[in-house]
VEXLUMTI-64961 format. One record per residue (C-alpha): y, x, z. Coordinates in steps of 0.1 Angstrom, whole numbers, padded with zeros to 4 digits, always signed. Layout:
% VEXLUMTI-64961
<r><c2>Y</c2><c1>X</c1><c3>Z</c3></r>
...
//
This chain:
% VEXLUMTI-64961
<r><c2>-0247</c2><c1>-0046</c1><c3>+0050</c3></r>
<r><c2>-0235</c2><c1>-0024</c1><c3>+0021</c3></r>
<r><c2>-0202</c2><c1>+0000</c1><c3>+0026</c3></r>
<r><c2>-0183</c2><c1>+0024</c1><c3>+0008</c3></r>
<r><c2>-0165</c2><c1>+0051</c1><c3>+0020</c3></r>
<r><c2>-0127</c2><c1>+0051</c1><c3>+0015</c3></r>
<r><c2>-0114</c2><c1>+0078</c1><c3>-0003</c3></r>
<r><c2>-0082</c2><c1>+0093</c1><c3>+0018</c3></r>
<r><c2>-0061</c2><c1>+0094</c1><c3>-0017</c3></r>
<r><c2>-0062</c2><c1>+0057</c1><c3>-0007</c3></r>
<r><c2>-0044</c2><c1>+0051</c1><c3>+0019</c3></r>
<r><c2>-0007</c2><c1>+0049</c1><c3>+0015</c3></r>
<r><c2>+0018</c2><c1>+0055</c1><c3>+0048</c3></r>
<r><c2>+0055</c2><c1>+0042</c1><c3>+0049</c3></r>
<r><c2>+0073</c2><c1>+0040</c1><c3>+0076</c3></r>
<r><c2>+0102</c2><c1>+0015</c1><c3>+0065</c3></r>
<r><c2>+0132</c2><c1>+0005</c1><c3>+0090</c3></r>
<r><c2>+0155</c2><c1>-0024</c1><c3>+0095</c3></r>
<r><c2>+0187</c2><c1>-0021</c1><c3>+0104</c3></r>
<r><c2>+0204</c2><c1>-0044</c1><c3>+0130</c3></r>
<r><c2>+0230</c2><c1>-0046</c1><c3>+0153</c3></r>
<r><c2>+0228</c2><c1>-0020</c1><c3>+0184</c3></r>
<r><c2>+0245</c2><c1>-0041</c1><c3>+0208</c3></r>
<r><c2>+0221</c2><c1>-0073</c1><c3>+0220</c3></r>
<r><c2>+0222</c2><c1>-0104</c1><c3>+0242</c3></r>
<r><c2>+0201</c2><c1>-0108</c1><c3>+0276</c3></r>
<r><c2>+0173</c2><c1>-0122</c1><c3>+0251</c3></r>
<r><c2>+0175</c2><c1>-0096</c1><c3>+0229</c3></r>
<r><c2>+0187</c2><c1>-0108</c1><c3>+0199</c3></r>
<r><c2>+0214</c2><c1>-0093</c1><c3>+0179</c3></r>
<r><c2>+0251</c2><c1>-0093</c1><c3>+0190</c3></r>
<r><c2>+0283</c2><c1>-0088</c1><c3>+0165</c3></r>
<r><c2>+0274</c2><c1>-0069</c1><c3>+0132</c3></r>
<r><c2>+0295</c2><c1>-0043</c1><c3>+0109</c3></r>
<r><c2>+0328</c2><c1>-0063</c1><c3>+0111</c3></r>
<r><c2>+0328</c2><c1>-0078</c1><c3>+0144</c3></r>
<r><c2>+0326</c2><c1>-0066</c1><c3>+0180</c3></r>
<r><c2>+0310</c2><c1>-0082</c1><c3>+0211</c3></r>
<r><c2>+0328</c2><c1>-0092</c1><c3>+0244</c3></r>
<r><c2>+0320</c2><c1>-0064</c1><c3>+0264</c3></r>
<r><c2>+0322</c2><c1>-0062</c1><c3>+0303</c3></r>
<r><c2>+0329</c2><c1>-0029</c1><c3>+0325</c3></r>
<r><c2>+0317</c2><c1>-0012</c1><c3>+0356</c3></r>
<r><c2>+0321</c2><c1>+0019</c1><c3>+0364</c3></r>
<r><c2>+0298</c2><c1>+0041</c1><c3>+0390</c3></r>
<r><c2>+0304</c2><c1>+0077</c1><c3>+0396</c3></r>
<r><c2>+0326</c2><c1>+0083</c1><c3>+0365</c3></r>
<r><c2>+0308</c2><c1>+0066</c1><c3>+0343</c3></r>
<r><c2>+0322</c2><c1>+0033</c1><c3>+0329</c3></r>
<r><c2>+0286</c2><c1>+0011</c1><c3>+0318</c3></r>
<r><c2>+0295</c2><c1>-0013</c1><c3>+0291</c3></r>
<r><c2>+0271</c2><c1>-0044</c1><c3>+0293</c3></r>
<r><c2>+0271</c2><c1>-0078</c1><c3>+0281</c3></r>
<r><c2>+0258</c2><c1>-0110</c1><c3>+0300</c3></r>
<r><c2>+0241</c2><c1>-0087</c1><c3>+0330</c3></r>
<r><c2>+0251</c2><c1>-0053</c1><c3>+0342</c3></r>
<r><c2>+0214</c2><c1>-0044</c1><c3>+0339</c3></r>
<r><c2>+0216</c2><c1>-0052</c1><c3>+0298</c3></r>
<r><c2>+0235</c2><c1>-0021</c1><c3>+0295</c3></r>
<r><c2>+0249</c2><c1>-0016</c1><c3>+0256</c3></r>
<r><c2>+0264</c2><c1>+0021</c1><c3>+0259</c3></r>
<r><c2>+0285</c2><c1>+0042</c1><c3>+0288</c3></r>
<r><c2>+0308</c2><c1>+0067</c1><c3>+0285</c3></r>
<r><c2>+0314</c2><c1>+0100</c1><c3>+0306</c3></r>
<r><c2>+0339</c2><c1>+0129</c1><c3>+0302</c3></r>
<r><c2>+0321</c2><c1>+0161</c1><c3>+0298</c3></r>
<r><c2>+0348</c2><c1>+0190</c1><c3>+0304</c3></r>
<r><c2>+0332</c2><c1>+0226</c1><c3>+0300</c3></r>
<r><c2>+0362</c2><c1>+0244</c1><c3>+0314</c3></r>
<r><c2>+0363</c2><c1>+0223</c1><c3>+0348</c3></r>
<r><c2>+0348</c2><c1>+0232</c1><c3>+0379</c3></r>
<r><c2>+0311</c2><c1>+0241</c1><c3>+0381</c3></r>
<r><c2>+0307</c2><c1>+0217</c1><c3>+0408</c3></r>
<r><c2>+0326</c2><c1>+0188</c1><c3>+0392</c3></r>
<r><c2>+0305</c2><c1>+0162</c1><c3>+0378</c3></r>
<r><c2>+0324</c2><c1>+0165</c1><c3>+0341</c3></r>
<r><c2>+0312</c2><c1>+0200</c1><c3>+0340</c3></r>
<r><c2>+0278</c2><c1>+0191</c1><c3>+0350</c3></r>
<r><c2>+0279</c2><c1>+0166</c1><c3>+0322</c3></r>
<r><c2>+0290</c2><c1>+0193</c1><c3>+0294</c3></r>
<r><c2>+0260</c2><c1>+0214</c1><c3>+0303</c3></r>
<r><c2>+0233</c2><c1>+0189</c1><c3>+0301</c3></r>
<r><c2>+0253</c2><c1>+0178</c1><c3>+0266</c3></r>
<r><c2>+0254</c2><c1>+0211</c1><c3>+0257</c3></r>
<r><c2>+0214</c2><c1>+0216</c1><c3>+0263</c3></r>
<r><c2>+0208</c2><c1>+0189</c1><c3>+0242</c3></r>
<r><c2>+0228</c2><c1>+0197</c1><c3>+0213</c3></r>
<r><c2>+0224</c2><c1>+0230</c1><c3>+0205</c3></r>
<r><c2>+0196</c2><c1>+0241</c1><c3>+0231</c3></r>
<r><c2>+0212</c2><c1>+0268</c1><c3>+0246</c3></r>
<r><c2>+0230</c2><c1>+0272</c1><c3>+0277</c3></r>
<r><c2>+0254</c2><c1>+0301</c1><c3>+0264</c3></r>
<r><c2>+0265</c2><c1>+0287</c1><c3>+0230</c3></r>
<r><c2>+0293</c2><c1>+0264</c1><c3>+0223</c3></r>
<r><c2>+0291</c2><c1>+0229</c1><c3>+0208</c3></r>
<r><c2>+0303</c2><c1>+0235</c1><c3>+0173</c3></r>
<r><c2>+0331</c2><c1>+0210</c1><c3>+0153</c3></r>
<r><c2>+0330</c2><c1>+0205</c1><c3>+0116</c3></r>
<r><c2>+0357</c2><c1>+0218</c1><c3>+0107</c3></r>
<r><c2>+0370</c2><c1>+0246</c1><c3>+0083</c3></r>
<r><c2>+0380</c2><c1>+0273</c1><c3>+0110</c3></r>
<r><c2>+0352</c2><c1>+0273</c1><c3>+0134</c3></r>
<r><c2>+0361</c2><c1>+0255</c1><c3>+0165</c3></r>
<r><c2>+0347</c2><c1>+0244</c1><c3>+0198</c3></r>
<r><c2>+0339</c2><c1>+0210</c1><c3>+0211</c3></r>
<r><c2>+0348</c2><c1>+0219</c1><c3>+0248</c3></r>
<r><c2>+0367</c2><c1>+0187</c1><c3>+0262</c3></r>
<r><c2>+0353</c2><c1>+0154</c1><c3>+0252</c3></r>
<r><c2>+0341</c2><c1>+0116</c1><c3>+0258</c3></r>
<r><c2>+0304</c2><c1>+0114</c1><c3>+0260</c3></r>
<r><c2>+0299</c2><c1>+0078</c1><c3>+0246</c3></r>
<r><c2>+0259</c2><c1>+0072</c1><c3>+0251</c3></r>
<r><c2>+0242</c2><c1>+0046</c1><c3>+0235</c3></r>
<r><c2>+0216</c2><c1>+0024</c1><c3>+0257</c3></r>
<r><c2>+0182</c2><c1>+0039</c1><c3>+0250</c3></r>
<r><c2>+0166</c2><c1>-0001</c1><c3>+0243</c3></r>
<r><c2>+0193</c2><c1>-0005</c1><c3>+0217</c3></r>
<r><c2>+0186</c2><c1>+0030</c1><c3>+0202</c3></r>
<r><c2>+0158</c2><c1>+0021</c1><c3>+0185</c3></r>
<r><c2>+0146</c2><c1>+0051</c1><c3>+0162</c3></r>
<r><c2>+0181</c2><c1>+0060</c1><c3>+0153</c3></r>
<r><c2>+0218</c2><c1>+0050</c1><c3>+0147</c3></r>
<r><c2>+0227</c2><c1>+0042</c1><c3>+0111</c3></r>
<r><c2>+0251</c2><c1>+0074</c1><c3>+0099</c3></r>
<r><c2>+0277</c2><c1>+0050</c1><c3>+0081</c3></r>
<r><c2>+0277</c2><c1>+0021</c1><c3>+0105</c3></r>
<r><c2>+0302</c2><c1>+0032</c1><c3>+0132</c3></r>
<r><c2>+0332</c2><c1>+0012</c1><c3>+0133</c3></r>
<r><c2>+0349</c2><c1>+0027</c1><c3>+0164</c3></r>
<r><c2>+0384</c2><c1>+0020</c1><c3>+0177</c3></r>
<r><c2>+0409</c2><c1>+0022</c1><c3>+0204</c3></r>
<r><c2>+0449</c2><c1>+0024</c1><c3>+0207</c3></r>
<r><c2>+0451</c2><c1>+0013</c1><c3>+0170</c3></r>
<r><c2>+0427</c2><c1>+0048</c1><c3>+0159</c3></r>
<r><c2>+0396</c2><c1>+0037</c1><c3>+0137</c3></r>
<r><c2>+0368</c2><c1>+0059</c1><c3>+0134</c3></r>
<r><c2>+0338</c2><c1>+0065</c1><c3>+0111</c3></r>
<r><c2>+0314</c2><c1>+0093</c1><c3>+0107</c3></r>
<r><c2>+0314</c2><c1>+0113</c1><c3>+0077</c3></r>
<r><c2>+0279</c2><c1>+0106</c1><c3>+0064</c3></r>
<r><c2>+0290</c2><c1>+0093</c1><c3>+0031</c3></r>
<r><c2>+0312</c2><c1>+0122</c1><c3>+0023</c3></r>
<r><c2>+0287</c2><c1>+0151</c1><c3>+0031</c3></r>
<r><c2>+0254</c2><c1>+0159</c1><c3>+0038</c3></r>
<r><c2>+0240</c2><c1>+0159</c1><c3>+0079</c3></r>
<r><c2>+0243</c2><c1>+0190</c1><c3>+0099</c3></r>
<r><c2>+0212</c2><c1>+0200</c1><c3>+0117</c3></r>
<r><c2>+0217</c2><c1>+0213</c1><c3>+0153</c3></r>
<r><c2>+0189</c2><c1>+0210</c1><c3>+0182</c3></r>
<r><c2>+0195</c2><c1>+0172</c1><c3>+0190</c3></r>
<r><c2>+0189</c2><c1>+0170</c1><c3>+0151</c3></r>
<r><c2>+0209</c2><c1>+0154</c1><c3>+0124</c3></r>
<r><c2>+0248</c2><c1>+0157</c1><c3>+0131</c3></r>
<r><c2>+0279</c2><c1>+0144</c1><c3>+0112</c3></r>
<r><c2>+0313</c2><c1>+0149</c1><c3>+0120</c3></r>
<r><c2>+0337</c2><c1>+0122</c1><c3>+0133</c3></r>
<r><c2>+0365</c2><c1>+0112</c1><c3>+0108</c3></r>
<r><c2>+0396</c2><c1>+0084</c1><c3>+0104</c3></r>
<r><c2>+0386</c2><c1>+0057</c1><c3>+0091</c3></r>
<r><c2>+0407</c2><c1>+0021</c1><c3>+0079</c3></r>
<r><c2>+0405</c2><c1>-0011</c1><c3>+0073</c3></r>
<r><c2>+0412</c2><c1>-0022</c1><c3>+0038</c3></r>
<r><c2>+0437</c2><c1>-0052</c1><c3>+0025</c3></r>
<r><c2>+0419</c2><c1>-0082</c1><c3>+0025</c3></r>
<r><c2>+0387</c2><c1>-0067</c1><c3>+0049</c3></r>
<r><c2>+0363</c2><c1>-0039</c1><c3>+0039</c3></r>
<r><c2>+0363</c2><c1>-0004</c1><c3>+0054</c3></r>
<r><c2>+0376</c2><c1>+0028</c1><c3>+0042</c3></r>
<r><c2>+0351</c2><c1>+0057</c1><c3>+0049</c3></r>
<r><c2>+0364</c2><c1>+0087</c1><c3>+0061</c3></r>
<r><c2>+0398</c2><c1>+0086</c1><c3>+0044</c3></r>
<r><c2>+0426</c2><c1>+0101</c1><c3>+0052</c3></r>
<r><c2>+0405</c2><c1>+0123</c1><c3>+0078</c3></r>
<r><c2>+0415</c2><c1>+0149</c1><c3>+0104</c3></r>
<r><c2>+0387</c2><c1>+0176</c1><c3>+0110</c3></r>
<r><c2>+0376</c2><c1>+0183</c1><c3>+0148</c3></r>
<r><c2>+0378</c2><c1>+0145</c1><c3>+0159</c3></r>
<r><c2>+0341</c2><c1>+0148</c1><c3>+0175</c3></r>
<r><c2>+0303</c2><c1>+0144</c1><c3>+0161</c3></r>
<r><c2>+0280</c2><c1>+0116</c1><c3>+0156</c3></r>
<r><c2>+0244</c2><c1>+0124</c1><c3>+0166</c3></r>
<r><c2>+0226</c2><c1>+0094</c1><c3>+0153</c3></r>
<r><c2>+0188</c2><c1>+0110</c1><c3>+0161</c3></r>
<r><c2>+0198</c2><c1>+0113</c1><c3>+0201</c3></r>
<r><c2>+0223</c2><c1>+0084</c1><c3>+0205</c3></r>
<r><c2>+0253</c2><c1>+0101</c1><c3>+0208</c3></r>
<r><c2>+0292</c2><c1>+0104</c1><c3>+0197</c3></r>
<r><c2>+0310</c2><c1>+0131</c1><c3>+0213</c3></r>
<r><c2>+0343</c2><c1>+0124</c1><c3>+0207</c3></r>
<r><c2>+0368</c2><c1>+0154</c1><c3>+0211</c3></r>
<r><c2>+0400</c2><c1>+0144</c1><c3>+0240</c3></r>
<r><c2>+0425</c2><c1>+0164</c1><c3>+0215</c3></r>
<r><c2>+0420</c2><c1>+0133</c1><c3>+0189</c3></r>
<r><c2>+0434</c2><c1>+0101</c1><c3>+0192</c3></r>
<r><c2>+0408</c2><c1>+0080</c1><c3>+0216</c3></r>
<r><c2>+0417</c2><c1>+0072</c1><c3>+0252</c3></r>
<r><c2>+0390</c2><c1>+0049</c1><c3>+0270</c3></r>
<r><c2>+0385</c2><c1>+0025</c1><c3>+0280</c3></r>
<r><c2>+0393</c2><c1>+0000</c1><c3>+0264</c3></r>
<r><c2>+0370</c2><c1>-0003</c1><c3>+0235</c3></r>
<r><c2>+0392</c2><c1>-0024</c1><c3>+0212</c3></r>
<r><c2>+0367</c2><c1>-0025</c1><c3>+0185</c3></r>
<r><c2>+0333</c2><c1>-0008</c1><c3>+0185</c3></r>
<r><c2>+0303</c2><c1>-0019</c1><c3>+0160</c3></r>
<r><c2>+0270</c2><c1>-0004</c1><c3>+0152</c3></r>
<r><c2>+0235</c2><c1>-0008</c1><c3>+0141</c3></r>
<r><c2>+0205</c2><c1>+0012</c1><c3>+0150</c3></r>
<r><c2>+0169</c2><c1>+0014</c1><c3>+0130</c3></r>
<r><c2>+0143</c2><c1>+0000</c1><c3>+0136</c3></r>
<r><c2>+0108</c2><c1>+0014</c1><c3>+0123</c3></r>
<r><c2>+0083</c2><c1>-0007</c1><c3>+0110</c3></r>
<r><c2>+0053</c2><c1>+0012</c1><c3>+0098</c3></r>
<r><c2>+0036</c2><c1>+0000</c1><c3>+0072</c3></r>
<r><c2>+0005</c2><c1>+0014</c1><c3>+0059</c3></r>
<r><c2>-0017</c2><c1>+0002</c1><c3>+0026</c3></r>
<r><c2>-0050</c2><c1>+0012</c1><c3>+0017</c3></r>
<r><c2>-0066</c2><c1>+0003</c1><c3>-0013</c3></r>
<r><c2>-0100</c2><c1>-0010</c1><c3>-0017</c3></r>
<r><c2>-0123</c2><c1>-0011</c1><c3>-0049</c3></r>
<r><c2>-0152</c2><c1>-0030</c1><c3>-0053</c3></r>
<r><c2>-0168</c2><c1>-0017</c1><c3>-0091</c3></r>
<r><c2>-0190</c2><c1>-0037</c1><c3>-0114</c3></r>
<r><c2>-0219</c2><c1>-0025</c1><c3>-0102</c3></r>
<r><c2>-0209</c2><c1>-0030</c1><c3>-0065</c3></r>
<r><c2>-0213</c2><c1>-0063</c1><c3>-0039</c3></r>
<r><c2>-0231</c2><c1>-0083</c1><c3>-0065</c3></r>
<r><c2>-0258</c2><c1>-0094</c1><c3>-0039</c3></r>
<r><c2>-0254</c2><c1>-0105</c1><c3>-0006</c3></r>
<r><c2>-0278</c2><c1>-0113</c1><c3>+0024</c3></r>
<r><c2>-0262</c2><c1>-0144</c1><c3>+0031</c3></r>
<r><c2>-0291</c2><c1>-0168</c1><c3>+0036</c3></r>
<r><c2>-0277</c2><c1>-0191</c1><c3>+0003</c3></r>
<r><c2>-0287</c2><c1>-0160</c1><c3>-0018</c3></r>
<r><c2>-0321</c2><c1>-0150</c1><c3>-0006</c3></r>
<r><c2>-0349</c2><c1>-0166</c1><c3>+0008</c3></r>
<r><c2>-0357</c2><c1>-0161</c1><c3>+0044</c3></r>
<r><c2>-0393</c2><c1>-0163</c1><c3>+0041</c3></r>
<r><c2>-0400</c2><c1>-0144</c1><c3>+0010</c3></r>
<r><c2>-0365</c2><c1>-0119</c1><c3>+0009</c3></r>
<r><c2>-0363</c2><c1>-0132</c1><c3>-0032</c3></r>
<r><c2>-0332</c2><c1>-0142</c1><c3>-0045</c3></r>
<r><c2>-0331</c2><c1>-0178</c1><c3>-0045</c3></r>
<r><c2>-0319</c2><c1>-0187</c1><c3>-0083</c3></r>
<r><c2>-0336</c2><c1>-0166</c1><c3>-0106</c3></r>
<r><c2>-0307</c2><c1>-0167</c1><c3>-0128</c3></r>
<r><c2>-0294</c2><c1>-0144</c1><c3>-0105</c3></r>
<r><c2>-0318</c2><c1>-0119</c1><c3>-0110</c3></r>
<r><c2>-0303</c2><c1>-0106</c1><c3>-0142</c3></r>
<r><c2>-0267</c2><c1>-0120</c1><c3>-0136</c3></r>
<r><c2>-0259</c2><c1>-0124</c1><c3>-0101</c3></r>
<r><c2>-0228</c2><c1>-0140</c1><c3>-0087</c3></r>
<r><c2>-0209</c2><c1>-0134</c1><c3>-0052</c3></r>
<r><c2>-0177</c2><c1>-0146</c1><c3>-0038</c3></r>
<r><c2>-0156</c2><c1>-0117</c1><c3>-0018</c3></r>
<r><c2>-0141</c2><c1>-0142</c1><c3>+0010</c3></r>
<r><c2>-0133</c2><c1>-0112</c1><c3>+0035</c3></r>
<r><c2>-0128</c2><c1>-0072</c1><c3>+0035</c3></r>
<r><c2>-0143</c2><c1>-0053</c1><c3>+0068</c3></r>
<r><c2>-0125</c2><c1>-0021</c1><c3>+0081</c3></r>
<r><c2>-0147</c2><c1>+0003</c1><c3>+0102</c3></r>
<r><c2>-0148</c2><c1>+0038</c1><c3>+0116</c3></r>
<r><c2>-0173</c2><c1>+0062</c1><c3>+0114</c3></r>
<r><c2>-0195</c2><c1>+0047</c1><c3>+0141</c3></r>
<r><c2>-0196</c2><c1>+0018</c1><c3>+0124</c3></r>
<r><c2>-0174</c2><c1>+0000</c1><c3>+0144</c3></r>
<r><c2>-0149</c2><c1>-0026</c1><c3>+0126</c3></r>
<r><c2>-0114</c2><c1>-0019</c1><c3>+0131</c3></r>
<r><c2>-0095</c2><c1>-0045</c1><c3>+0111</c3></r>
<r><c2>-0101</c2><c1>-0073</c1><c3>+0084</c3></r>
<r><c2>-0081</c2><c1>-0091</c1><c3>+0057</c3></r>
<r><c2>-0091</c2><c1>-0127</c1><c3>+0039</c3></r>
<r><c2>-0088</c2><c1>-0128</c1><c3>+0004</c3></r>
<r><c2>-0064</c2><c1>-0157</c1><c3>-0008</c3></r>
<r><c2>-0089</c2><c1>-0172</c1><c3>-0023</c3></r>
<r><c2>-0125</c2><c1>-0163</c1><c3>-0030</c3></r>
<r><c2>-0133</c2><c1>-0140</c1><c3>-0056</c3></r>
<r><c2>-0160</c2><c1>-0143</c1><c3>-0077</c3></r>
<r><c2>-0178</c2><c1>-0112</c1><c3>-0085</c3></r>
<r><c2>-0205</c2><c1>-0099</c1><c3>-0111</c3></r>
<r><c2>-0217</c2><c1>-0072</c1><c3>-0131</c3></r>
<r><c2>-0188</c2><c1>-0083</c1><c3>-0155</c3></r>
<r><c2>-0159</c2><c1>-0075</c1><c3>-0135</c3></r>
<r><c2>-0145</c2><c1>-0057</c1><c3>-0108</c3></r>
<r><c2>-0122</c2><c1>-0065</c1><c3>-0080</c3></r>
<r><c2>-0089</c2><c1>-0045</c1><c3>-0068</c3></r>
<r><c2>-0075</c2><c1>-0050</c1><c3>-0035</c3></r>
<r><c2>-0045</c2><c1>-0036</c1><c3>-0011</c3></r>
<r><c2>-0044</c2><c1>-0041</c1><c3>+0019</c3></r>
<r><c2>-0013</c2><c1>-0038</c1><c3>+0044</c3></r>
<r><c2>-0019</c2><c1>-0026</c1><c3>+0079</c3></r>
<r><c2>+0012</c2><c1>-0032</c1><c3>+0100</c3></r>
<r><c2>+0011</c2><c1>-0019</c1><c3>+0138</c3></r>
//
């Protein structure tokens, strides 16, 4: 059996997403989009109000106040400081807001998005969040992503619906209304602004979902797979090829490509369409997609 060893310039690595709907039915499947919201039902267990569709246990986000100025032993204050840990990584420093004169994020809703309908990541441009007539968007098409501990952050900004349908983002916007922390799941959304929940009047989403998709490329030159040991080619009694035409001009068909590792173990293989016939005359080019 003849191999050849694949060069690492070869190999190609994406790792492409699709984006769907956070919020999802007891089977998984996609509920509401951009534009619409999902029923939602409500309980609510040691302050924090689980929003779940179907079955409590097919939880779609909760939401907690975290309050940094309250009581040590209160359970809002125990919230801030785990928030806190997570956002900037430090148990001194203060959650910052986007906003021109440095403020502090010290009073807020914790909305936390269920870590099944995560994904990899929230899309930054797909919040559609709402409550008491206030509409809110993050700012990711107006500026470029903070970076704090919990990783990329935008801020939290008005947004409106437009005559006729469509969405406004981020005008007519009013600094210090909160952060969106797509990489961790997150909206913080400052008390001081306009959101009182619950109720949720209108809250829509998608998260990302990777799908990694590598391609390696395979090249068989002219000089390269013209024989074969396939007992059609060459006699099993004498070990001569069987057509002498062949001896000069030999033909092969490529049916199937064989992966292996190192120890010679195969890993992965990919059929041809069709099979390809090869000769001194020619050469064959092939890329392969290896999705996992």
């Amino acid at each position: 059996m003849s191999l050849t060893r694949i060069a690492p310039e070869d190999f190609i690595f994406n790792n492409d997403a699709v984006s769907t709907s956070c919020w999802r039915d007891e089977n998984g499947n996609p509920v509401g989009d951009t534009e619409t919201t999902p029923s939602f039902s409500t309980e609510t267990f040691n302050d924090i109000t689980n929003y779940y569709i179907g079955n409590p246990a097919n939880s779609q986000f909760s939401i907690t106040l975290a309050d940094k100025n309250a009581a040590d032993t209160t359970f809002s204050r125990k919230i801030y400081g785990a928030i806190r840990n997570i956002v900037v990584g430090d148990a001194v420093a203060d959650i910052p807001l986007f906003t021109p004169t440095p403020l502090a994020l010290t009073r807020f809703y914790v909305i936390s998005i269920a870590n099944r309908k995560l994904k990899s990541s929230l899309l930054p441009g797909s919040l559609r969040l709402g409550s008491f007539g206030a509409l809110f968007t993050d700012d990711s098409n107006m500026n470029q992503p903070r970076i704090l501990n919990c990783g990329r952050a935008y801020a939290l900004v008005l947004g409106y619906l437009l005559p006729g349908g469509g969405w406004s983002y981020g005008k007519g916007t009013s600094p210090g209304l909160g952060l969106f922390l797509p990489d961790v799941g997150l909206i913080l959304v400052n008390t001081a602004g306009l959101f009182n929940p619950p109720p949720v009047n209108t809250f829509s989403l998608c998260s990302l979902d990777p799908t990694p998709t590598n391609h390696v490329f395979i090249r068989a030159k002219n000089n390269q797979y013209n024989y074969s040991m396939n007992p059609s080619f060459i006699s099993g009694s004498s070990g001569y090829i069987i057509n002498k035409d062949w001896y000069s001009n030999p033909q092969t068909y490529i049916t199937t490509v064989g992966l292996y590792n190192d120890d010679n173990e195969l890993m992965a293989t990919a059929k041809l369409p069709r099979p390809y016939n090869k000769n001194f005359n020619n050469e064959l080019l092939m890329q392969i997609g290896l999705n996992f």
